[in-house]
C-alpha positions as CSV (number, residue, x, y, z in Angstrom):
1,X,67.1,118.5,73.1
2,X,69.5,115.7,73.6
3,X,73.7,116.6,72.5
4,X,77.1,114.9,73.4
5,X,79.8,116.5,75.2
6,X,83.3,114.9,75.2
7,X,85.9,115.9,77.4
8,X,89.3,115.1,77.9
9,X,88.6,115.3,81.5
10,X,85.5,113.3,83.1
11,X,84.3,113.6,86.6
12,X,85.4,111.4,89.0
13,X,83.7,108.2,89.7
14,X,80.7,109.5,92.6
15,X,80.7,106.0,94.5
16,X,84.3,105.2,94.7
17,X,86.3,108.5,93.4
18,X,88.1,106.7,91.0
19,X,88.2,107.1,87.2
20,X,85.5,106.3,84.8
21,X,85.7,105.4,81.5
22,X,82.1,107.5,80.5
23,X,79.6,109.3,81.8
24,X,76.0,109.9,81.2
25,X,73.4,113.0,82.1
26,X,69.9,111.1,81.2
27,X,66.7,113.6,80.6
28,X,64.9,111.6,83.4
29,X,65.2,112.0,86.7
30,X,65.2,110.7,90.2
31,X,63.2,109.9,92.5
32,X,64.3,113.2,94.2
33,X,64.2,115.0,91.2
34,X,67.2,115.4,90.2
35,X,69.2,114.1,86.7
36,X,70.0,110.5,86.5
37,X,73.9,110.5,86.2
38,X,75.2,107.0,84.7
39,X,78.4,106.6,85.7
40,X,80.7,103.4,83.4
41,X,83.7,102.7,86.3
42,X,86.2,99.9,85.9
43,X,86.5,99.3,89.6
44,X,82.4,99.5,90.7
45,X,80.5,98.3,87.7
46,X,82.4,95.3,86.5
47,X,80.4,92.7,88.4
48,X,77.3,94.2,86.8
49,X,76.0,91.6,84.1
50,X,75.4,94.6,81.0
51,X,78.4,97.4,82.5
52,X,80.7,94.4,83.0
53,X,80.2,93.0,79.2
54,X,80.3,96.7,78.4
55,X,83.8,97.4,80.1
56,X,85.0,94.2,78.5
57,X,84.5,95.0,74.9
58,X,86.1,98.4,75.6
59,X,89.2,96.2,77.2
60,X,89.0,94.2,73.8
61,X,89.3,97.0,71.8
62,X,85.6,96.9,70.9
63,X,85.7,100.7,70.7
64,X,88.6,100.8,67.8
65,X,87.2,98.0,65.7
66,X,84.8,99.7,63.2
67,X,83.6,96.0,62.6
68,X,82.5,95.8,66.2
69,X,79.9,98.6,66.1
70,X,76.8,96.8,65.9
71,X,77.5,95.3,68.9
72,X,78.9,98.1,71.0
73,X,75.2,100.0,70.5
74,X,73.5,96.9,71.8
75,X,76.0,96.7,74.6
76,X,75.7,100.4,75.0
77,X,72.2,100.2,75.3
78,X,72.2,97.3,77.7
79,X,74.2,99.4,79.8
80,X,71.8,102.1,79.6
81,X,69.3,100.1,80.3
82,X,70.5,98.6,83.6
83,X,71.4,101.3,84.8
84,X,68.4,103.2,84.5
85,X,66.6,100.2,86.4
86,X,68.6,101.1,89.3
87,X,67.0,104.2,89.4
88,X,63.5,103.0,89.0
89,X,62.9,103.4,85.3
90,X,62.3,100.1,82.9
91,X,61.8,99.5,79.4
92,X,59.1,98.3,78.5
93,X,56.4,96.5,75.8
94,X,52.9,96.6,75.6
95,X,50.8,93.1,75.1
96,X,50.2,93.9,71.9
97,X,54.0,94.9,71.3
98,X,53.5,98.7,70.7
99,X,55.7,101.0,72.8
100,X,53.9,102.5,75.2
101,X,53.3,106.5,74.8
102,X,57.1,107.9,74.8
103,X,57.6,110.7,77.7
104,X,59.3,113.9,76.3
105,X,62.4,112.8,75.5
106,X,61.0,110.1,73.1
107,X,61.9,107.0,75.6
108,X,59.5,104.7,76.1
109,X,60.3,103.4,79.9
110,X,58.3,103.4,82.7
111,X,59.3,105.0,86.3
112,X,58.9,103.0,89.4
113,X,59.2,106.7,90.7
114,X,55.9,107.9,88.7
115,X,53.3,109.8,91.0
């Protein structure tokens, strides 16, 4: 089962040690094995095409403008999206433009790192 956790504290950032504005414990894993962590920080995602338009809506006050929602999901989700390609997992569309089968978690992506 999927929840949410907020903290007043957050981890620091794994790559650089700085702070980081979220982060994110996806049901997947890695090619190890282990928990994809997604990690939002100011100072290594912001020449990333979906974190970067994600960190600059927060800078906008996207995140405090109720009439901004809409597109704070599909920047969230972009987000999401790019960084679970960095760990081998895309989202994907059948021909036919089904889904294909969801995995446990009800995603319907596709590994890189599948055996």
């Amino acid at each position: 089962m999927d929840h949410i956790e907020l903290s007043d504290q957050l981890p620091s950032c794994s790559r650089c040690g700085g702070d980081v504005l979220s982060t994110v414990v996806k049901p997947q894993t890695d090619a190890a094995g282990r928990p994809i962590h997604l990690q939002l920080c100011p100072a290594c995602d912001a020449d990333k095409p979906a974190a970067g338009a994600l960190l600059a809506w927060l800078a906008d006050g996207g995140g405090h403008d109720p009439s901004r929602t809409q597109e704070g999901t599909m920047l969230l989700m972009e987000w999401t999206k790019e960084g679970m390609a960095e760990h081998g997992w895309h989202w994907t569309e059948s021909p036919t433009g089904t889904p294909p089968p969801a995995d446990a978690d009800g995603l319907c992506a596709v590994s890189d790192n599948a055996s």
